[in-house]
Structure formats: C-alpha cells, structure tokens
C-alpha positions in Angstrom: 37.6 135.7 166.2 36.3 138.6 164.1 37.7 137.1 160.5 36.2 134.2 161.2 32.6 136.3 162.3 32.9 138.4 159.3 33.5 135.5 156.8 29.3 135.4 155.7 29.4 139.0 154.7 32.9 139.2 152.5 32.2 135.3 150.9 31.0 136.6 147.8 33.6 139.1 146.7 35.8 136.8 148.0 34.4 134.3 145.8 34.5 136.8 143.0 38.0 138.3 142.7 39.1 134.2 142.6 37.0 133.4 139.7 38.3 136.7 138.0 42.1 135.9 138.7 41.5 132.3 137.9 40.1 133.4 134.7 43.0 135.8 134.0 45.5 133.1 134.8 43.3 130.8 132.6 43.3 133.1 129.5 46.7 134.6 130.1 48.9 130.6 130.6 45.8 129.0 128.3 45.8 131.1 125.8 48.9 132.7 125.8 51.8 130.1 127.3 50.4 127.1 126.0 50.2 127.5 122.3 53.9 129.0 122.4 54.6 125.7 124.4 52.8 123.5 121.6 54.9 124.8 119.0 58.0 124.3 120.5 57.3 121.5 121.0 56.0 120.8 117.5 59.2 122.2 116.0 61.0 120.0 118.6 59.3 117.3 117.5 59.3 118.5 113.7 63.1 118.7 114.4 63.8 115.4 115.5 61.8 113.8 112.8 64.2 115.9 110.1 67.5 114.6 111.9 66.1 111.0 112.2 65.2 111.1 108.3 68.6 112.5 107.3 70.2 109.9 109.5 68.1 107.1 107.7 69.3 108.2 104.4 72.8 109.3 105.3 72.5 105.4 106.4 70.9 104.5 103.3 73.9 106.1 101.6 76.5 104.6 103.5 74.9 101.4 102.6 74.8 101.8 99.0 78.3 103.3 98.9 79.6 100.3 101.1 77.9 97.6 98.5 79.8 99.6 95.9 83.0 99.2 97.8 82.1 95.4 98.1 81.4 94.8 94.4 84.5 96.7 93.3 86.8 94.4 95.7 84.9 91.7 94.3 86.3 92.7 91.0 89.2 93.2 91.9 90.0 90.2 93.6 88.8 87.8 90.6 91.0 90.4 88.3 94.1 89.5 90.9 92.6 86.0 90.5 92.9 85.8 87.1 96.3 87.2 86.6 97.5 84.5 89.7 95.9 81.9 87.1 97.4 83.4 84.5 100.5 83.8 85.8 100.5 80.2 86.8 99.9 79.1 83.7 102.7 81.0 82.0 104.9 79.5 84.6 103.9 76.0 83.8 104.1 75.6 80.4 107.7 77.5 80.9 108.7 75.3 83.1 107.5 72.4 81.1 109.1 73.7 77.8 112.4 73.9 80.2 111.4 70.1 81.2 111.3 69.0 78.1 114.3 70.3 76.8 116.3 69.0 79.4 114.4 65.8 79.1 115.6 65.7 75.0 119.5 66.5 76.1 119.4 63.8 79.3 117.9 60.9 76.6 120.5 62.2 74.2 123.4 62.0 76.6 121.4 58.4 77.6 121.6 57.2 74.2 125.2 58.3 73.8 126.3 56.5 77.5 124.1 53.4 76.2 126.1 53.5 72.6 129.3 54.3 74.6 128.6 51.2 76.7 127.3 49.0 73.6 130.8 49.6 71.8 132.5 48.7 75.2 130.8 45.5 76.0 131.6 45.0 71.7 134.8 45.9 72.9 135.5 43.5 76.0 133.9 41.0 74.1 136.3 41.0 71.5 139.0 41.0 73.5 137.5 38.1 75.4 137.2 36.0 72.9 141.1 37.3 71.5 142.4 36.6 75.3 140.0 32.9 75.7 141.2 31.8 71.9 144.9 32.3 73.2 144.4 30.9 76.3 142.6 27.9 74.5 145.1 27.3 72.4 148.2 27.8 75.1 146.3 25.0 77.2 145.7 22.7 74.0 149.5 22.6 73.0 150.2 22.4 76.9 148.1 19.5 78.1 148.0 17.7 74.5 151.1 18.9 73.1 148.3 19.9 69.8 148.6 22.8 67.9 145.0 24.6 67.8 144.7 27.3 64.6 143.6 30.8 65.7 140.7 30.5 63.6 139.6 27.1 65.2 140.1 28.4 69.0 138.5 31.7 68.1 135.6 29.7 66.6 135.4 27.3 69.5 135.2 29.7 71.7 132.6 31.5 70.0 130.3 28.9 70.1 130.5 28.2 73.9 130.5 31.7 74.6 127.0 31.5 72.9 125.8 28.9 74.9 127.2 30.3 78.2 
C-alpha cells in the first residue's frame, strides 16, 4: 500500500494543518461560542432568579392581604356577635317586661277569683247555717214537740259548726 508507505514523509504537515484547525476551532467555539453561551445562560439564570423573587413577594403579598382579610372577618364576626348579644338582650328584658305584666293582671284576676270565692264560701256559709237553724228547729218541734227560737238554733248551730 503506497499511503500507508508514504505516511513517514507527509506525518508532519499532517500533524500541522490539525494543530492549526484545532486551534481555529479552539479560538473560534472557545472564544467566540462559549462566552455567548455563558451569558445566556447568565441571563437565564439572572431571569429565573427575578421571576422566583417576584413570586416570593407576590406570595408575601398574598399573605399579608389574606391576614388582612382574616382580621377584618374577625371584626366582623364579634361586631355580628355583639349585635346577636345585643339583640338577645333587648329581647329578654321585652319579653320579661311582657312577663311581668301578664304576671300583675293573672295575680289580679287571682285575687279577684280568690275574693270571688271568699264571698261565696261567706255566702254558702250563711245559708248553711240559715238552712241547718231551720232544719234544727223543724226537727226540735218534730221529735220534742219544743219550739226552738231562730236566734237559739242559729246560735247552736254556730257553735257546732265551729267545732266541726
């Protein structure tokens, strides 16, 4: 094979024109590619670090603005609170003024039954002792052909009435 015979004599240029194209590539992707690559990448990375810090404080924002939220329900739910209480307590002492006036007419109607009753046991009771004093009497001139006075059977029966 001739190339093969021929490789000691052509080794060296050989040898040269590769450390010249390596050095071209070298300079021209070293020098030229790579710090275009590195700032892309820097911005890339420049970029991401901007969007992460604008997320943390849109976060930090939404945080704030959600405490707010919290501490004005807060308020509002002891405000609601407050007017339930107060509400309540408007409704009780109504109701208890209403209580107490029908309370006072139920004792007065009470005290008017109980008088009512009073003057008809007072009542009865006279006529009791009108009906027993007559009856006394009727059975006296009956069974001992004796004549009682009204005055004497209404006092006789008085007096066991008392003990009865």
């Amino acid at each position: 094979m001739p190339q093969i015979a021929q490789l000691p004599e052509i080794w060296s240029s050989q040898l040269f024109w590769l450390l010249v194209i390596f050095g071209l590539v070298f300079f021209v992707v070293g020098k030229g590619m790579v710090p275009k690559v590195l700032d892309t990448v820097g911005l890339r990375d420049k970029q991401i670090a901007d969007d992460l810090a604008a997320a943390q404080a849109a976060r930090d924002a939404a945080d704030a603005q959600e405490e707010a939220w919290r501490q004005r329900e807060n308020a509002n739910r002891e405000a609601a609170q407050a007017l339930v209480n107060q509400a309540k307590a408007k409704s009780a002492k109504s109701t208890e003024t209403k209580l107490a006036k029908v309370q006072a007419g139920i004792d007065a109607q009470l005290a008017e039954a109980e008088a009512r009753i009073a003057a008809a046991r007072a009542e009865a009771a006279a006529e009791i002792e009108g009906v027993a004093a007559e009856a006394a009497q009727d059975i006296a001139a009956r069974l001992a052909n004796v004549s009682v006075s009204d005055t004497d059977a209404r006092a006789a029966v008085k007096k066991a009435m008392a003990h009865g």
